[in-house]
N, C-alpha and C positions, 0 to 999 in steps of 0.2 A: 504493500500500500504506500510506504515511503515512496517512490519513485512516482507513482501517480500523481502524490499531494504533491511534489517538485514539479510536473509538468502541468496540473492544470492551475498551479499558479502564474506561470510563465505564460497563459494561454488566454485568449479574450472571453474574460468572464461570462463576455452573456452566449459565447457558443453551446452547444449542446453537443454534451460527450458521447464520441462513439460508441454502440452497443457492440460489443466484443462476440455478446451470443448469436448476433445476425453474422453470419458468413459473407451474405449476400450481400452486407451493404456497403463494405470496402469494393465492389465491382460494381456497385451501381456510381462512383467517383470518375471522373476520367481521369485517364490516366497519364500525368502531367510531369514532362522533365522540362530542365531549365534549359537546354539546349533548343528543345523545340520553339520557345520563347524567342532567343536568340537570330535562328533561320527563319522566322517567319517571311523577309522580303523574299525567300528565295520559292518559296511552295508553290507560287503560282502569280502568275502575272494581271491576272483579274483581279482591275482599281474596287469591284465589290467587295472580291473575297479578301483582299489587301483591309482593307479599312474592318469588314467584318473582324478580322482576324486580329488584326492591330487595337479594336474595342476589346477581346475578348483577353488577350496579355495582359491591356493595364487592369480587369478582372481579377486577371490570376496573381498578378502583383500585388493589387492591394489585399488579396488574403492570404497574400504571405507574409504581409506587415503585419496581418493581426495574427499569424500563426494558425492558419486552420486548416492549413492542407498539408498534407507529408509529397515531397517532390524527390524525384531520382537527381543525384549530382555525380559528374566523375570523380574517383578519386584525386584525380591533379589540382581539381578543384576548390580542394580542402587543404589549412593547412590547423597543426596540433592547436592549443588552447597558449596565450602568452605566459601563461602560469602552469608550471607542470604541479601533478598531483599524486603520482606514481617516482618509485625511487629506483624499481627495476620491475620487470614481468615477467611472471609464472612461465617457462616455456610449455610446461606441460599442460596448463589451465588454459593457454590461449592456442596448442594446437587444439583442442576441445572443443573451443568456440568455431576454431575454422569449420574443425568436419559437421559442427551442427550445425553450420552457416551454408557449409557447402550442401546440407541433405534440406534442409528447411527453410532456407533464407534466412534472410533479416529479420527476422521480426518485431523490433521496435526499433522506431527510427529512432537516430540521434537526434542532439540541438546542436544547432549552427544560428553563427550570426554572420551577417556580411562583414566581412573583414574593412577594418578602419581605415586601412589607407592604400588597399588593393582592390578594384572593381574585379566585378565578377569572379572573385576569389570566397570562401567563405572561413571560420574559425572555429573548432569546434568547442563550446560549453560542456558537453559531454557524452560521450560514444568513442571516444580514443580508441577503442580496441576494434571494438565494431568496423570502424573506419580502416584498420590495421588492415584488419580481416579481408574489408570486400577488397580493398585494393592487392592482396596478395591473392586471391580468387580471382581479379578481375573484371568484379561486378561493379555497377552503381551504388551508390551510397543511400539508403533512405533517410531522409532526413527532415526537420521542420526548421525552417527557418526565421528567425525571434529578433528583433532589430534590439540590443540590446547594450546598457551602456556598459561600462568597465565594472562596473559596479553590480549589477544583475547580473551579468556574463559569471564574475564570481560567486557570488551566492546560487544561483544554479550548479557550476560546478559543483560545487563545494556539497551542497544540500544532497544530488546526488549522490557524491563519497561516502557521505554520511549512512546513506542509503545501503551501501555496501559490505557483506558481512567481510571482505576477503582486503580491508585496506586494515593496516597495522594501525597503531600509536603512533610511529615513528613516523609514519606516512602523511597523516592526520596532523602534527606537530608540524609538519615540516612544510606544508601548507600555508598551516596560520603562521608560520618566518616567511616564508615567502610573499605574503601577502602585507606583513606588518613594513617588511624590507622595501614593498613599491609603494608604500605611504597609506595604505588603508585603515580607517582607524578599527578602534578595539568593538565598537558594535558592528561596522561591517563584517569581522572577521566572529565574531561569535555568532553573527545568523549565518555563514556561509557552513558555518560546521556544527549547528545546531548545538551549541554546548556554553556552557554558562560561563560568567568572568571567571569563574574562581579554575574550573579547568583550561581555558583557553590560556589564564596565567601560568600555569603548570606547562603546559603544550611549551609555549615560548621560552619560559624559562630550561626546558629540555635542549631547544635547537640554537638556545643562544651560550650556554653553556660547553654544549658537545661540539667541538668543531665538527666543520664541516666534513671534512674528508674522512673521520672518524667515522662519522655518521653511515657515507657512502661505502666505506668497509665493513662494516657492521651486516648493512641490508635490514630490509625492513622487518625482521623480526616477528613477524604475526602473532607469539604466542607471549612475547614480553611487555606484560603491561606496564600504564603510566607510572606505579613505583618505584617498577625497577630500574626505568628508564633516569626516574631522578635519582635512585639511589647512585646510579654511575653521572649523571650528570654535576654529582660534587666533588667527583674527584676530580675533575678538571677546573676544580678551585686551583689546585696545584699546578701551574700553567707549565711545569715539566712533564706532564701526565702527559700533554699532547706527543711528543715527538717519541716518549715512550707506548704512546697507543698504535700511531700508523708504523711506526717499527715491527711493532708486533701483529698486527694483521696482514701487513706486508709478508709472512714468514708462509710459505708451502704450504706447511700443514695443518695453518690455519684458515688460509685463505679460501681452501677447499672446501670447507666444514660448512654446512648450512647456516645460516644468519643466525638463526637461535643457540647456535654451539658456539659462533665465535662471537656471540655477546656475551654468555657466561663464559667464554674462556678469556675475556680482554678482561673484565669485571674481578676476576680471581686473579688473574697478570697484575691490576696495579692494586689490588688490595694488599697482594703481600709483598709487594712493593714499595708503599706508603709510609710516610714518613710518620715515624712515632707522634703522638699527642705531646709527650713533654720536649720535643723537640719544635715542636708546630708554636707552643705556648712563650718557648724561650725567646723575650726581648732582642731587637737588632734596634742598632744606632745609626745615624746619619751625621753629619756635620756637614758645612759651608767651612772649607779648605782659611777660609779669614776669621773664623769660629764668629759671625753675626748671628747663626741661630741653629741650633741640634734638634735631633725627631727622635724621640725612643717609638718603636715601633713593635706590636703585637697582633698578634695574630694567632686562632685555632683554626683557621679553614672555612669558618660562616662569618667570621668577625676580623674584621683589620682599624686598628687602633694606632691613631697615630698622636704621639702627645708633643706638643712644641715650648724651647724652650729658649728664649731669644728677648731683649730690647722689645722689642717691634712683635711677639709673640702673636697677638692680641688681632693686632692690623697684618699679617699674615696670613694668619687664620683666615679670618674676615675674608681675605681676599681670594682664598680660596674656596670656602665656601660661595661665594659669588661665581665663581667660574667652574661649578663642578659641574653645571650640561655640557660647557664646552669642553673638558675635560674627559667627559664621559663617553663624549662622540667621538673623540683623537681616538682613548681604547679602541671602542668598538671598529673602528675602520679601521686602525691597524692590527685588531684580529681577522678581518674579514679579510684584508689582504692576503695575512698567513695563512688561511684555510682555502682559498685560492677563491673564492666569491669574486 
């Protein structure tokens, strides 16, 4: 039922929904590709059948603005979604889909929009695989096409995943970064994946912590839920854990192992790893080489403390607290760098 409620929201409210029980009634439709659209001067040189014909396109055009007819497109004429939503694909789960694509057809169309700054191109909101499918078949695409902004384009997406028993945490996580990453704010990103502040902060806090390349070694994990995900996402408090995580997924006979093996075997790699607690707790020092002002600095791994102790202490401070978003954005970009974003 999830996927329904996704598409007859995206749909002109006051249509009326196909009855699925009628056989009959998907043949009583004509049957309409976007190519045929296209050829029309060439069908026939009768200025009647010209003009008849040329009424009947802007017809079919305008209900494809409201979404109410499924139309055939080639695959060339598609391209992926600006936002991927998948980390890799099942080779075994999507030759499945082919042979039941290739015995049965299609049977639900995608969502496509007209692509933003290509005519006659479209983009898919969601049917990726489907799409994969017909074009390694060599069939037409079925499809509906939805004129939709950046913004519905993602929560369509997105609501479909949701819809999905076979998308991981990691998957679903890596989404809402991806999304937070092109500027969308936190209510866009929690309707796109049906899931409230409190997890969507979790999700983020997952994919901002774990670098990236980590992550993509990993693979998406299907059966590792959001705890475990954060339980590993704090040991890259410890920003040596990174170059020690892709070392070790890099290795043979780990890299082999299925995603759920070599997430508990990275997760036991740096735990016994990890640097002792009273070693984490033990004070480090700073100085200004002219001694104008020292930092005794602490830290356990959730908490970094920094205490100053200077003339000018006071107005220091101050002045860094004042500049800690710009502060915060330098990190962040020069981790995204390292993780090769």
């Amino acid at each position: 039922m999830a996927r329904k409620n996704v598409l007859s929201n995206l749909m002109n409210p006051s249509a009326e929904p196909a009855d699925s029980s009628n056989p009959g009634q998907e043949e009583q439709r004509p049957s309409i590709t976007y190519k045929g659209i296209g050829a029309l001067g060439a069908v026939t040189r009768s200025i009647d059948a010209l003009a008849a014909k040329a009424d009947a396109a802007k017809e079919i055009e305008a209900k494809l603005a409201a979404g109410e007819v499924v139309i055939e497109l080639e695959p060339d004429q598609i391209e992926e979604s600006f936002i991927s939503d998948r980390l890799v694909h099942s080779d075994q789960e999507f030759q499945e889909l082919v042979e039941a694509m290739r015995v049965r057809g299609q049977d639900s169309p995608i969502l496509v929009r007209p692509h933003p700054t290509k005519d006659g191109t479209y983009q898919i909101a969601f049917g990726h695989r489907r799409a994969k499918a017909a074009r390694l078949l060599g069939r037409p695409v079925r499809a509906i096409v939805k004129s939709l902004t950046d913004r519905d384009h993602v929560i369509a997406q997105g609501q479909e995943n949701s819809a999905r028993a076979d998308l991981s945490f990691l998957e679903r996580a890596t989404f809402a970064g991806e999304l937070e990453t092109r500027g969308f704010d936190r209510e866009t990103i929690m309707s796109a994946l049906s899931a409230d502040k409190t997890t969507v902060s979790k999700m983020l806090s997952v994919v901002n912590r774990i670098p990236k390349g980590v992550r993509a070694g990993i693979g998406p994990a299907l059966s590792i839920g959001r705890d475990r995900w954060h339980e590993l996402a704090t040991r890259f408090d410890d920003p040596a854990n990174e170059d020690k995580a892709v070392e070790f997924l890099a290795r043979e006979r780990i890299r082999t192992r299925p995603p759920e093996e070599r997430f508990n075997l990275l997760n036991s790699h740096l735990a016994r790893h990890e640097t002792p607690a009273a070693a984490k707790l033990a004070p480090a020092t700073w100085h200004r080489k002219d001694g104008a002002v020292e930092a005794s600095i602490k830290t356990n791994g959730r908490q970094y403390t920094i205490a100053l102790k200077a003339a000018e202490a006071a107005a220091f401070g101050a002045y860094i607290t004042r500049n800690l978003d710009r502060l915060y954005e330098a990190y962040r970009t020069e981790n995204k760098q390292k993780s090769g974003d």
